[in-house]
C-alpha positions as CSV (number, residue, x, y, z in Angstrom):
1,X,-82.5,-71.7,170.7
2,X,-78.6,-72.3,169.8
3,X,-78.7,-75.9,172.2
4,X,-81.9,-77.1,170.4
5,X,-81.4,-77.1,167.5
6,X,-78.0,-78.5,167.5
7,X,-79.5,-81.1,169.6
8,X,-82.0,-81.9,166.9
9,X,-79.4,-81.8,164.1
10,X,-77.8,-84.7,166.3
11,X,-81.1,-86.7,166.8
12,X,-81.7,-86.1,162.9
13,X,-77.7,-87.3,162.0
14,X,-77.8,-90.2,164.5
15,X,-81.1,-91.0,162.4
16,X,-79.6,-91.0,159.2
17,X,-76.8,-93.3,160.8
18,X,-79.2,-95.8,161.9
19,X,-81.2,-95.5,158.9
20,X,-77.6,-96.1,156.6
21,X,-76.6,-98.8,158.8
22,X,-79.4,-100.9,158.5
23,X,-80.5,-100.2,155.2
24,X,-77.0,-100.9,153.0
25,X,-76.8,-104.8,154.0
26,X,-80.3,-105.2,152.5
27,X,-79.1,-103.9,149.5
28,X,-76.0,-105.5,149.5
29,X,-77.3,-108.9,150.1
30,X,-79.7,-108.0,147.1
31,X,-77.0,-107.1,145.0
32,X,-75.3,-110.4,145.9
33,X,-78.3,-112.5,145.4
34,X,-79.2,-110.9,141.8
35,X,-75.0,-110.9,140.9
36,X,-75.0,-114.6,141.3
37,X,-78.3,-115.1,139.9
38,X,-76.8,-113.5,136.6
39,X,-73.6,-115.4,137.1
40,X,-75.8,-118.7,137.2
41,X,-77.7,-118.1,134.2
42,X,-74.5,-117.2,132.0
43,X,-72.8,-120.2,133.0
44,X,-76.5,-122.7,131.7
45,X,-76.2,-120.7,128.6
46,X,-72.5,-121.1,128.4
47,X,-73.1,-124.7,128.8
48,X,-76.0,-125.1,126.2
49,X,-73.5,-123.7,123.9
50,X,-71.3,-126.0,123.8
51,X,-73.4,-129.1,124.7
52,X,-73.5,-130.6,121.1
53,X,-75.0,-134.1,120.0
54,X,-77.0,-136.0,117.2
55,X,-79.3,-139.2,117.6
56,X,-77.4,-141.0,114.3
57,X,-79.9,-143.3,114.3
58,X,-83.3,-145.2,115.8
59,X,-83.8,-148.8,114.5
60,X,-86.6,-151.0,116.1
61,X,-85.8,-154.7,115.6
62,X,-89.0,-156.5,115.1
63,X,-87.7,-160.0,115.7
64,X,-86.7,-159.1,119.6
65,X,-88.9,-156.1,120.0
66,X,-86.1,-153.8,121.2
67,X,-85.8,-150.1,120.2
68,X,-82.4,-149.1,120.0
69,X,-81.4,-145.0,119.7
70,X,-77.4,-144.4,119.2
71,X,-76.5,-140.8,119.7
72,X,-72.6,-138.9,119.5
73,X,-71.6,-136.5,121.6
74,X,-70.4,-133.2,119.4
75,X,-69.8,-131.0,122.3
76,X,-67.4,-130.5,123.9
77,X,-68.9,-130.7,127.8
78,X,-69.8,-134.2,129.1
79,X,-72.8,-135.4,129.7
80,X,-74.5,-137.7,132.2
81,X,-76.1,-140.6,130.7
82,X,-78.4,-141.4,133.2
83,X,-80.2,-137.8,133.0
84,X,-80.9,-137.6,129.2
85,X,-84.9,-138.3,128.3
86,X,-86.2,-139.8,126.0
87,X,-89.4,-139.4,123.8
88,X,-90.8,-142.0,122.0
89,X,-93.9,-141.1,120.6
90,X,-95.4,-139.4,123.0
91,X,-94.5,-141.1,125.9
92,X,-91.5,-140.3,128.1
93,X,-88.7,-142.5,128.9
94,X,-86.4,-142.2,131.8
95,X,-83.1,-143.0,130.4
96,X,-81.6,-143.5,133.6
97,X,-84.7,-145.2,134.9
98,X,-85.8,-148.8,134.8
99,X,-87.2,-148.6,131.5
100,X,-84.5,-148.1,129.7
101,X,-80.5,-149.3,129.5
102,X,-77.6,-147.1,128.3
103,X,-74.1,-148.1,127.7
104,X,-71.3,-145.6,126.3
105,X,-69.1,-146.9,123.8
106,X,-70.5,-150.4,124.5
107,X,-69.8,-149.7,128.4
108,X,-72.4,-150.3,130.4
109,X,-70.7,-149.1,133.9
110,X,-70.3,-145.5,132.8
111,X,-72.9,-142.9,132.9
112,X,-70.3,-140.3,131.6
113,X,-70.9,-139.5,128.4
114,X,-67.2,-137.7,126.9
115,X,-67.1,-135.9,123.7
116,X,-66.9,-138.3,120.8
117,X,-68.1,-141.7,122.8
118,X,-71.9,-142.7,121.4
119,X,-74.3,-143.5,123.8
120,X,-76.4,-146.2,123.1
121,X,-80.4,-146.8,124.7
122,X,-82.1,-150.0,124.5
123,X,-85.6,-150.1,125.3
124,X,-88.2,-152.6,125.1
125,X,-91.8,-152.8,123.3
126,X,-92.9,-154.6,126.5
127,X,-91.6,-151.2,128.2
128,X,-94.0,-148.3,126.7
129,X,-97.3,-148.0,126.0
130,X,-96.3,-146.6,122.4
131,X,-96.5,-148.5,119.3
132,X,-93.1,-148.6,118.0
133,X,-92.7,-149.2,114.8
134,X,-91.2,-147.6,111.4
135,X,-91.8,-144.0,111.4
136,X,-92.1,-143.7,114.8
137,X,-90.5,-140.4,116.3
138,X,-87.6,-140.5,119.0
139,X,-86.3,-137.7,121.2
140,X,-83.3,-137.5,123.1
141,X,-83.1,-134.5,125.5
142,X,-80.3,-133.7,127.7
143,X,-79.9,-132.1,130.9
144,X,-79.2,-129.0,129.6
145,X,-82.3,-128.7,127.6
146,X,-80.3,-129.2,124.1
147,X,-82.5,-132.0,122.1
148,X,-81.8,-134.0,119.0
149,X,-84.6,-136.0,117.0
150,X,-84.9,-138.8,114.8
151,X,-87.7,-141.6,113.1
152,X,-87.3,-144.9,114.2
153,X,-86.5,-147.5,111.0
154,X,-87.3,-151.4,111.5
155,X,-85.3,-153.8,111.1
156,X,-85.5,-157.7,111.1
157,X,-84.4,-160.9,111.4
């Protein structure tokens, strides 16, 4: 009886072993995988923080039929112009899209939108399906999620 059951306390260790072995780099690569999930949703929250702007104003110039949105960037992480959205109305507007044209601090080859620099977007009546026109309600949305709002005034000739 002595060799048997040492025998089976062997079988039954070499078990746990195996069963150890295999079993800790599941959870470790579990671990991992929830860590850095963590990790990436402090650093979009860090990042909405300090993503700060404000539409200054919306002005839709009846004699050219042009809407034109200026914004400043507050914050103090830069943005890309070209993946802001806009709202005008209800319809949406790809900013970096064909529908509209952006230029930061009147410079039309940048999409990188610094702190301080005001981004500009020019889009045309022929462009939407909305009815612009005074009153009208604009939103700009950046990547981030972070959105500023404004009513569009007219202006003429």
């Amino acid at each position: 009886m002595g060799v048997s059951v040492s025998a089976s306390t062997a079988i039954i260790v070499a078990g746990l072993f195996f069963a150890f072995t295999t079993f800790y780099p599941v959870a470790a690569n579990g671990l991992d995988r929830v860590s850095d999930a963590t990790h990436g949703v402090n650093e979009r929250a860090l990042e909405r923080q300090n993503t700060d702007f404000s539409v200054t104003n919306a002005t839709f110039d009846t004699s050219t039929d042009t809407l034109t949105l200026n914004a400043t960037n507050e914050g103090s992480v830069g943005l890309v112009a070209g993946d802001a959205t806009l709202v005008v109305g209800n319809e949406y507007v790809d900013v970096g899209g064909a529908n509209a044209s952006t230029t930061v601090d009147g410079d039309g080859d940048t999409a990188l939108w610094l702190g301080d620099e005001t981004l500009s977007v020019t889009v045309e009546q022929t462009d939407t399906a909305t009815e612009i026109g005074d009153g009208t309600r604009v939103v700009l949305v950046v990547e981030s999620g972070v959105r500023d709002a404004a009513t569009v005034t007219e202006v003429g000739a």
